[in-house]
MINUTOR-358173 format. One record per residue (C-alpha): residue number from 1; x, y negated, z negated. Coordinates in nm, 4 decimals, always signed. Layout:
REM MINUTOR-358173
NODE   vofi         c1         c2         c3
NODE    NUM          X          Y          Z
...
//
This chain:
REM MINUTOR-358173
NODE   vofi         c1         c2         c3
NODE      1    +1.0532    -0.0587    +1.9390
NODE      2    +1.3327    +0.1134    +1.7368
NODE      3    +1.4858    +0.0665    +1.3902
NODE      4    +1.8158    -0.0373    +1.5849
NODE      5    +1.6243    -0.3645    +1.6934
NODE      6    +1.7500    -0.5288    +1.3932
NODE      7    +2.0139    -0.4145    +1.1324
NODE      8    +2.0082    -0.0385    +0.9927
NODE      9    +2.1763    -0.1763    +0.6977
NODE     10    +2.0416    -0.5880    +0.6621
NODE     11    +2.0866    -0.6340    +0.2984
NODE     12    +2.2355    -0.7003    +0.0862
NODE     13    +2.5614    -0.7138    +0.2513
NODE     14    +2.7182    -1.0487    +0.4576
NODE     15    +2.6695    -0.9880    +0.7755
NODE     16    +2.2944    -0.8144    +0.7276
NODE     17    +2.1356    -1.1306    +0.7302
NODE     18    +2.2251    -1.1770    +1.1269
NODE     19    +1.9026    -1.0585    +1.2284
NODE     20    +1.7150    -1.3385    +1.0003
NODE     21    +1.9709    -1.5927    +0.9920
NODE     22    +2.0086    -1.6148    +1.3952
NODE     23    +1.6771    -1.7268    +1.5603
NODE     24    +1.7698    -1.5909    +1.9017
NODE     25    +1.7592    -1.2679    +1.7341
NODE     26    +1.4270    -1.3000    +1.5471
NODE     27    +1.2562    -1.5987    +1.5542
NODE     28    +0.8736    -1.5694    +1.4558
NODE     29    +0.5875    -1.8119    +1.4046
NODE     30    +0.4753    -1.7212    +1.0974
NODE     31    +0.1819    -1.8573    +0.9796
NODE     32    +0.1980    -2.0406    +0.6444
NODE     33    -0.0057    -1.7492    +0.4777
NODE     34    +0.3090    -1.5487    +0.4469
NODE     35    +0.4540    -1.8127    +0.3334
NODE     36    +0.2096    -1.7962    -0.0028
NODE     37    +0.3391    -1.4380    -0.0754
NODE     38    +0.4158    -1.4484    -0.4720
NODE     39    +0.6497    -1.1756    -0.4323
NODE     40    +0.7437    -1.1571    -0.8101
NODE     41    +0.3472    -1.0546    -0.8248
NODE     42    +0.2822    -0.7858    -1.0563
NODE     43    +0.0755    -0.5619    -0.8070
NODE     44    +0.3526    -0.5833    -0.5831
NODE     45    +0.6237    -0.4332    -0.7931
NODE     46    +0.5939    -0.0446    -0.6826
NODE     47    +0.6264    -0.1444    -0.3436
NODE     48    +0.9760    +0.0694    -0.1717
NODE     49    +1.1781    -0.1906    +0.0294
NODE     50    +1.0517    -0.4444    -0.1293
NODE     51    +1.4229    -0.6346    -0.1754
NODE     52    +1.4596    -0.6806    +0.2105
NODE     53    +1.0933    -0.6968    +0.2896
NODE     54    +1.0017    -1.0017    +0.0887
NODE     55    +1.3689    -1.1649    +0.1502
NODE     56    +1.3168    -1.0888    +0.5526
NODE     57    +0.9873    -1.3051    +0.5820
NODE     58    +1.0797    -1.5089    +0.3235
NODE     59    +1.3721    -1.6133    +0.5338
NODE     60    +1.1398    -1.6058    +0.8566
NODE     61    +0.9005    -1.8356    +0.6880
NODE     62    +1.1615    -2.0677    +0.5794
NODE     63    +1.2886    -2.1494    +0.9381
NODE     64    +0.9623    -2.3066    +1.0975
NODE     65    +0.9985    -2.5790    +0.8078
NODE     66    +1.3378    -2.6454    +0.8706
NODE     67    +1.3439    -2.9591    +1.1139
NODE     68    +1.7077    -2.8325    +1.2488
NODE     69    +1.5511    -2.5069    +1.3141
NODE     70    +1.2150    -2.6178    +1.5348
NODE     71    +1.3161    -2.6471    +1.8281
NODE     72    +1.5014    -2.3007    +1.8436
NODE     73    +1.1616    -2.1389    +1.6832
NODE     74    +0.9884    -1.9158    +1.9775
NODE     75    +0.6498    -1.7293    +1.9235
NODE     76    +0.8914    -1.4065    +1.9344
NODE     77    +0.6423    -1.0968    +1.9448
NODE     78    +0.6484    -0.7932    +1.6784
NODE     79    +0.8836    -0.9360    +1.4541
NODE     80    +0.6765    -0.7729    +1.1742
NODE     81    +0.7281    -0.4647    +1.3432
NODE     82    +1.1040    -0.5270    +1.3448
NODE     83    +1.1199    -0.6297    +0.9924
NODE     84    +0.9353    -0.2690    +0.9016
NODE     85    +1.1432    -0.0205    +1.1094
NODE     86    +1.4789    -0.1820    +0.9863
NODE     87    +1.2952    -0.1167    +0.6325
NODE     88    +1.2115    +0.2468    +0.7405
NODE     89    +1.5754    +0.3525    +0.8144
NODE     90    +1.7452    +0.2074    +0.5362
NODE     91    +1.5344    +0.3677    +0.3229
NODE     92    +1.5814    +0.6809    +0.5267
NODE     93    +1.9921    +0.5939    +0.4734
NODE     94    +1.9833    +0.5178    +0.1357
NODE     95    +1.7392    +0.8561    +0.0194
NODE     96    +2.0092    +1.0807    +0.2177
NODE     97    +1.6736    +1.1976    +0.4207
NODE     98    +1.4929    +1.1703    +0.7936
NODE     99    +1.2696    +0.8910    +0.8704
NODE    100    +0.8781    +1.0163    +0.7350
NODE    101    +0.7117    +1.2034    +0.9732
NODE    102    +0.3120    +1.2760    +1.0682
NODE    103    +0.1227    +1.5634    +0.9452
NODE    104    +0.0254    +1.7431    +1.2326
NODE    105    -0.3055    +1.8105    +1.3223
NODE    106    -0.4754    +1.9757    +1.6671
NODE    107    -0.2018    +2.1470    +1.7270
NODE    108    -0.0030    +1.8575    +1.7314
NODE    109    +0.3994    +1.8401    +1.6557
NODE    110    +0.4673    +1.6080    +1.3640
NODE    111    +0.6087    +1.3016    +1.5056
NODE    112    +0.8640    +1.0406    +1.3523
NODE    113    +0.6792    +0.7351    +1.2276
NODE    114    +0.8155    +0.3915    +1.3398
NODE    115    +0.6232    +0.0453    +1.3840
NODE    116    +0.5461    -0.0704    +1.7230
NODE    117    +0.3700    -0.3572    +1.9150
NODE    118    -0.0055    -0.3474    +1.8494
NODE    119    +0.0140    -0.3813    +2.2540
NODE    120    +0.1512    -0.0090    +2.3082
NODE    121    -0.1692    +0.1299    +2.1727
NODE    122    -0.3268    +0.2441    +2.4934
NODE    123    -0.6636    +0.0880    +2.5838
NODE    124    -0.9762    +0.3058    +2.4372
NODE    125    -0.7515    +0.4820    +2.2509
NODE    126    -0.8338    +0.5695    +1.8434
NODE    127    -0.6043    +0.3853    +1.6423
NODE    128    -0.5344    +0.6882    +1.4376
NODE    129    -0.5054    +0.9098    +1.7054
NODE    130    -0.2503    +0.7493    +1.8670
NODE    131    -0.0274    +0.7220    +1.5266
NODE    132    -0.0999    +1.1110    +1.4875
NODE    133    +0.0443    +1.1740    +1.8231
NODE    134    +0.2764    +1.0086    +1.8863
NODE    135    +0.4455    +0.8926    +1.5585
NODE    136    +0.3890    +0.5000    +1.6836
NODE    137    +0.2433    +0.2692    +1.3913
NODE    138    +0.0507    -0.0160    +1.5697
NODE    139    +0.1562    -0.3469    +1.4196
NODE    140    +0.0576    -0.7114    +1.4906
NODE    141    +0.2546    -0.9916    +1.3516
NODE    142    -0.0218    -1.0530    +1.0542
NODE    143    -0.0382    -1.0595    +0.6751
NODE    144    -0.2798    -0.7435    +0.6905
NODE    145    -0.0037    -0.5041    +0.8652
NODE    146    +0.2892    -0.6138    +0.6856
NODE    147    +0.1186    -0.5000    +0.4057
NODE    148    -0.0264    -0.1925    +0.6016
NODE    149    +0.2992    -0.1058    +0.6720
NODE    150    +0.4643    -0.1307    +0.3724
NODE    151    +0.2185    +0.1275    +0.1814
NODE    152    +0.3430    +0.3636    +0.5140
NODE    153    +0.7008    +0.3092    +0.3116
NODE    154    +0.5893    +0.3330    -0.0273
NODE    155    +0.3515    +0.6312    +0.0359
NODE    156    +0.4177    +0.8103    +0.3656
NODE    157    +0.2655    +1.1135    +0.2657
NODE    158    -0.0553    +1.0069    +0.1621
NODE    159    -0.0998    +0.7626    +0.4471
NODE    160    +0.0254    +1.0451    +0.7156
NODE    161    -0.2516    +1.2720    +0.5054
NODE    162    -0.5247    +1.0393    +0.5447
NODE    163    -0.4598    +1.0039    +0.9108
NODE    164    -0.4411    +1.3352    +0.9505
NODE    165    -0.8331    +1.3798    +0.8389
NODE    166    -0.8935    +1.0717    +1.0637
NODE    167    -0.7828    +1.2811    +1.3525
NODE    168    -0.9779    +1.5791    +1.2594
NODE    169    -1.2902    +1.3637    +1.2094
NODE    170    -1.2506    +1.1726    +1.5235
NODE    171    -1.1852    +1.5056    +1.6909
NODE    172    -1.4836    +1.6797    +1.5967
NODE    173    -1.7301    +1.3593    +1.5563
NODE    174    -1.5814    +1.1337    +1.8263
NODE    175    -1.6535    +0.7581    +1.7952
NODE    176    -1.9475    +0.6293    +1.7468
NODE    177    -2.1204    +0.3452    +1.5588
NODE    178    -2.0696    +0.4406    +1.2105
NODE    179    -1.7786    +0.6252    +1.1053
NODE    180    -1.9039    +0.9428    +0.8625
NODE    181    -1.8736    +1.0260    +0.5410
NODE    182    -1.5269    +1.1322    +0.5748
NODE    183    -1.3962    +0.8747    +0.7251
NODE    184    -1.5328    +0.6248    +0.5328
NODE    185    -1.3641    +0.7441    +0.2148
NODE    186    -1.0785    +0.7546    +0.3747
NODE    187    -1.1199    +0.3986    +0.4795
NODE    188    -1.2216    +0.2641    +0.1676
NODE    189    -0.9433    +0.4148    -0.0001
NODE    190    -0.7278    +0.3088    +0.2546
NODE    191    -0.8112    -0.0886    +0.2452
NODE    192    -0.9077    -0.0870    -0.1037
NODE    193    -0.7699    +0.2023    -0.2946
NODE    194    -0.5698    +0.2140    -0.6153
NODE    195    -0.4243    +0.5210    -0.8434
NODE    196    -0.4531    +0.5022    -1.2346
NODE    197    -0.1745    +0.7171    -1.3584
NODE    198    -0.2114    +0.8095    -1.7106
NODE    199    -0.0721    +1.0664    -1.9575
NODE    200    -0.3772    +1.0534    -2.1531
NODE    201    -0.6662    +1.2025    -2.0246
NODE    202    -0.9131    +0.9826    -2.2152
NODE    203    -0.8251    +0.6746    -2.0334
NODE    204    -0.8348    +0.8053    -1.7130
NODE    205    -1.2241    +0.9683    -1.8083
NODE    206    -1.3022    +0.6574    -1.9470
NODE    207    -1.2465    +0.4459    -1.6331
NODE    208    -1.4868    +0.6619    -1.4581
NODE    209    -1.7316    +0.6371    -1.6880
NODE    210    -1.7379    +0.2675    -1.6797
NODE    211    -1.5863    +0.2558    -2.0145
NODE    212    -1.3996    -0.1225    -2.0015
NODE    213    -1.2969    -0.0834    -2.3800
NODE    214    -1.1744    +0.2721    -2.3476
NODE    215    -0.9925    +0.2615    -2.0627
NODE    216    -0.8656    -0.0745    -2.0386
NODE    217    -0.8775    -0.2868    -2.3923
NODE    218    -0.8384    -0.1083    -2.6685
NODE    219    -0.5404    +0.0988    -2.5288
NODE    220    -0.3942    -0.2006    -2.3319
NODE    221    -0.0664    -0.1153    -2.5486
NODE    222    -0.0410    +0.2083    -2.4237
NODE    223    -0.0167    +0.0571    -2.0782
NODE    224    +0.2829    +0.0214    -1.8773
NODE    225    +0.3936    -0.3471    -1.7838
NODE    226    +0.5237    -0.3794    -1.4290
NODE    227    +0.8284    -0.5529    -1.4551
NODE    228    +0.9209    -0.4139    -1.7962
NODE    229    +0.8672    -0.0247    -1.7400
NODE    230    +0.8351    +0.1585    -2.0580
NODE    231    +0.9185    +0.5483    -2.1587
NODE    232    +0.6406    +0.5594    -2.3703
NODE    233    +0.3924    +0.4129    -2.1717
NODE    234    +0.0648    +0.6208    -2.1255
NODE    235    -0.0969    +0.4539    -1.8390
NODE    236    -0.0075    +0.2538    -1.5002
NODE    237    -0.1681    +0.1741    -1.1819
NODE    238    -0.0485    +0.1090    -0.8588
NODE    239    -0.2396    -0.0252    -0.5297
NODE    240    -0.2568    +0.1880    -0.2046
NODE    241    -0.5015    +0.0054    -0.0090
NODE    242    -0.3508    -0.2962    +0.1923
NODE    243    -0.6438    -0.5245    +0.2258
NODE    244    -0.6540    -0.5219    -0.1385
NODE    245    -0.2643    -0.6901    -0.1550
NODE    246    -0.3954    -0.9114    +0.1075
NODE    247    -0.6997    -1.0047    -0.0844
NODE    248    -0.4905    -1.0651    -0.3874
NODE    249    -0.2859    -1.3493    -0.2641
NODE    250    -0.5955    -1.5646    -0.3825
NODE    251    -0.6725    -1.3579    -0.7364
NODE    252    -1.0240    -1.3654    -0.8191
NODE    253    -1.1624    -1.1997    -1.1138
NODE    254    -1.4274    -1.0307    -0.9091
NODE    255    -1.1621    -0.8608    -0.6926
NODE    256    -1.2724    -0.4496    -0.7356
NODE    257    -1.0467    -0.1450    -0.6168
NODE    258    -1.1408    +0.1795    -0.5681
NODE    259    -0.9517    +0.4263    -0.7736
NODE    260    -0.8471    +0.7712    -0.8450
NODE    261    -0.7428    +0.9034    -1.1700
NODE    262    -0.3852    +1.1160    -1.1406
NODE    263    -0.3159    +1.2896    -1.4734
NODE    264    +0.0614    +1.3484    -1.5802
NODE    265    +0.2731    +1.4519    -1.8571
NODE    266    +0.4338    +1.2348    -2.0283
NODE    267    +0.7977    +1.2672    -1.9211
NODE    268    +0.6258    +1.0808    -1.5790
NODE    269    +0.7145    +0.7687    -1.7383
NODE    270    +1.0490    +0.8632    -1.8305
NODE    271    +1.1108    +0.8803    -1.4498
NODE    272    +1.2683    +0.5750    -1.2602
NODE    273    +1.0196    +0.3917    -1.0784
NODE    274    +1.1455    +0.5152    -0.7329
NODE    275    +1.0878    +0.8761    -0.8661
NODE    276    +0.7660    +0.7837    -1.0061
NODE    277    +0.6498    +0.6712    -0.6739
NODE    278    +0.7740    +0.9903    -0.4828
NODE    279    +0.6229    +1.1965    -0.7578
NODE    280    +0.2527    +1.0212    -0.7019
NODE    281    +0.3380    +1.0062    -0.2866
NODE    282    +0.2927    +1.3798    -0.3177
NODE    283    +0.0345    +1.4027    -0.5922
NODE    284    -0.1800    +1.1451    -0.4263
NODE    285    -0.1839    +1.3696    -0.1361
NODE    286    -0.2654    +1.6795    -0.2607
NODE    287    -0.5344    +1.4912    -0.4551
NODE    288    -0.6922    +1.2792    -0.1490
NODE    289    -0.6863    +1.6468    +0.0544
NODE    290    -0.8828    +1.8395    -0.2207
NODE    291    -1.1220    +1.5489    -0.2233
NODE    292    -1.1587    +1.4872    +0.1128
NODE    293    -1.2600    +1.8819    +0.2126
NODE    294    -1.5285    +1.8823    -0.0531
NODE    295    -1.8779    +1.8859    +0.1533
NODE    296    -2.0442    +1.6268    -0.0546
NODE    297    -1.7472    +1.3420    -0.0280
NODE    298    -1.8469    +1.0242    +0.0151
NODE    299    -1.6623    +0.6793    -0.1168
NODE    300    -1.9151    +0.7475    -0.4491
NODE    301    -1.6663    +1.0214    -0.5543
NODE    302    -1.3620    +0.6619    -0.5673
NODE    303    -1.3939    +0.4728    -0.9124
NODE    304    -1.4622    +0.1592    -0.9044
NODE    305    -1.1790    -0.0736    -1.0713
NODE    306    -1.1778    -0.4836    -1.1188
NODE    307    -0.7819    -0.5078    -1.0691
NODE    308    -0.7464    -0.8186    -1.2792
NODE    309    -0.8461    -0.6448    -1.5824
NODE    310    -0.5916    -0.3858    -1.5546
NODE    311    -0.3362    -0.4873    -1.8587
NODE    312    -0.0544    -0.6742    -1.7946
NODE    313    -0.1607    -0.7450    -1.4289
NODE    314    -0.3018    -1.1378    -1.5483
NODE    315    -0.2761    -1.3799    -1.7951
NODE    316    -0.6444    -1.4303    -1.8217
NODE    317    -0.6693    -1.0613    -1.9543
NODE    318    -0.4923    -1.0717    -2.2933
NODE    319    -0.7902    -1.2753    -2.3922
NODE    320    -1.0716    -1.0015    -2.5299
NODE    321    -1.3823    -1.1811    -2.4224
NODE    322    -1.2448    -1.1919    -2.0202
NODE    323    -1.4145    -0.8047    -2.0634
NODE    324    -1.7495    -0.9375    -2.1374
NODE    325    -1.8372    -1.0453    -1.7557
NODE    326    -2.0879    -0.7881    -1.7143
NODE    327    -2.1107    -0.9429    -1.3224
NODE    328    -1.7296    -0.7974    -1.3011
NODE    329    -1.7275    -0.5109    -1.5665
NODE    330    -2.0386    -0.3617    -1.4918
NODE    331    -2.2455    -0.0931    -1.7028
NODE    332    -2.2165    +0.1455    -1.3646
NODE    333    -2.2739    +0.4947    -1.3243
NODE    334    -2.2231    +0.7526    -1.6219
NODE    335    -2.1266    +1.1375    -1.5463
NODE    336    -2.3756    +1.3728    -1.6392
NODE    337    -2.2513    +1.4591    -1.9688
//
């Protein structure tokens, strides 16, 4: 499965929509869940592609309730995939740059990342060490991996990072019933991860400490607001882990990342949001690779982070007493002082 399967450039110009528009082309059976997609969310806003990625399966979607469209519908496989890779290279296109590649590992060349059918991943194979290898994302035609795949676009670095320890792990450990310490931070940062990017350091040090009113309510107007990005703003965040988006499709207060603290200087905010995310890509890396070589890492070194309290991610928020749910915004852990 190549990027040339559908469109290199599919939006927004006239004849890019043949791909979605023609159902001989790229007819999928999507399942109503993808239909639910709140697109406009504010959790989904950082997300690179996000234009043709949420008008692609919009438009997918759309055609199943179409009664002049059923009959033509066909349970066409790896449209997801399709949908990704034509993603991929007009990103690649429009950044003047070559498609993302692995970071190598086992003496290993890095390979050029594209999506592929979940059914190319050979039988008994690791998941991660076939990506590492070969450059081939495994991708089934699901909510989970569209969103997998779109952190691969947003954050190609960090993902091709974390895979990279994967392989080492798996290398050295093998597979076996639990998956080590390693491994599972990677894994929890993976699924359920999300960065706090702040200018000032107290915000960042109050998170970890549990600190609701530090980090999260008294300087909520330092904080940046998604679709309104501010110069002066002191503090975003922005989810990594996929299962998290996925989760978030039905909001519930109780909904908790796992998050890193990236410091920055000011001027970070300054910075379009397309160069704040390649900024953090690299950041995030660097961080996740410090972390993860440290001989006592486990997923007790990720802060813990309810997402719905982060300012100007919900309504419910702006209200002062949503903070006192000490079931949600728990007392925690405190650093030894």
């Amino acid at each position: 499965m190549t990027a040339t399967d559908l469109p290199a450039k599919p939006y927004p110009t006239a004849s890019s929509d043949a791909s979605i528009n023609n159902p001989s082309a790229c007819d999928s059976q999507l399942d109503d869940s993808f239909a639910a997609i709140d697109w406009q969310a504010p959790w989904l806003c950082h997300l690179n592609q996000l234009g043709y990625i949420s008008k692609a399966i919009t438009k997918l979607s759309g055609l199943k309730n179409e009664p002049a469209q059923t009959y033509r519908i066909e349970n066409t496989p790896d449209i997801i995939a399709k949908v990704l890779n034509t993603a991929l290279q007009q990103q690649a296109d429009d950044l003047l740059q070559p498609l993302p590649q692995t970071k190598p590992a086992l003496n290993n060349k890095a390979q050029t990342l594209q999506f592929v059918s979940q059914n190319a991943l050979p039988e008994g194979e690791a998941y991660e060490s076939f990506i590492g290898t070969t450059g081939n994302i495994p991708t089934r035609d699901n909510l989970h991996d569209l969103f997998n795949g779109s952190i691969w676009l947003t954050f190609p670095k960090t993902k091709a990072l974390l895979n990279y320890y994967h392989m080492l792990e798996i290398e050295q450990q093998g597979i076996g019933a639990s998956r080590g310490r390693v491994r599972d931070t990677i894994t929890v940062f993976d699924e359920n991860g999300a960065i706090l990017v702040t200018a000032e350091p107290s915000i960042g040090e109050a998170l970890i400490d549990f600190d609701w009113q530090a980090s999260l309510v008294a300087p909520s107007d330092k904080w940046d607001k998604p679709k309104q990005s501010n110069n002066h703003s002191q503090a975003a965040v922005y989810i990594f882990g996929h299962a998290l988006l996925e989760k978030l499709l039905q909001p519930r207060k109780a909904l908790c990342a796992h998050s890193i603290v990236i410091n920055v200087t000011p001027d970070f905010f300054a910075l379009s949001l397309s160069e704040r995310i390649s900024h953090l890509d690299k950041r995030v890396a660097d961080y996740m690779e410090a972390l993860l070589s440290q001989p006592d890492v486990t997923p007790r070194k990720l802060s813990p982070l309810p997402i719905l309290g982060v300012p100007h991610y919900w309504a419910e928020n702006a209200k002062p007493n949503f903070y006192d749910d000490s079931q949600v915004f728990r007392s925690g852990r405190r650093r030894q002082k």
